[in-house]
N, C-alpha and C positions, 0 to 999 in steps of 0.2 A: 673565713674565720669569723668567729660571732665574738661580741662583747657586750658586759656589761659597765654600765654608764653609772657608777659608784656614785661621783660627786663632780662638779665643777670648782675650777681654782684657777681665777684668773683668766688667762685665753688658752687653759686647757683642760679636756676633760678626764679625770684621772678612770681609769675602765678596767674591768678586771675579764681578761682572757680565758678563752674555753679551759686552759691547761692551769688557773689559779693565780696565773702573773699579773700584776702589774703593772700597765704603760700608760701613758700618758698620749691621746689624742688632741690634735689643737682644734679647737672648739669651732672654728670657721669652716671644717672638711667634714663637718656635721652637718644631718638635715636643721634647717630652723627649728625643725617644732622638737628635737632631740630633746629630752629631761631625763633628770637623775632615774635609777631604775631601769632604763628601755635596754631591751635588748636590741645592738645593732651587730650589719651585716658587713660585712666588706667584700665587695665584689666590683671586679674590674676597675678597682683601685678607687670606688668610690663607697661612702658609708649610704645606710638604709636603714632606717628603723623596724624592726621584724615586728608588726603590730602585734601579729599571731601568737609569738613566743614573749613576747612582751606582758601579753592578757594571760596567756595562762601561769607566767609566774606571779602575777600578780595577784590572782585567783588560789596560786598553793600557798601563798604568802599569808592572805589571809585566812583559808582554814586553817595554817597552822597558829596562828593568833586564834583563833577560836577555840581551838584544840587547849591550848595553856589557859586561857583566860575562863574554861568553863570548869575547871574547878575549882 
């Protein structure tokens, strides 16, 4: 299952799941280097950060800011 890592609050990271839900991960069953934005992995009951799927939303994120901001 993949997730995105919306926001931190507290000792836990609020994430938003493949299907658009909302849970709450506790921030210590995260890699260290985990920040807001990454997309992480869940496997074999432990989390990963997908650098790969990470980079490239971050990369559609900003054409799309290009995209609005060039008119």
């Amino acid at each position: 299952m993949k997730y995105i890592i919306d926001r931190f609050e507290g000792k836990w990271a609020v994430c938003e799941a493949e299907d658009g839900k909302m849970i709450d991960i506790e921030k210590s069953k995260l890699p260290k280097n985990a920040r807001a934005g990454d997309v992480i992995v869940q496997e074999n009951g432990k989390f990963r950060v997908d650098k790969k799927e990470t980079e490239k939303r971050w990369k559609e994120i900003e054409e799309l800011m290009n995209e609005v901001f060039e008119e």
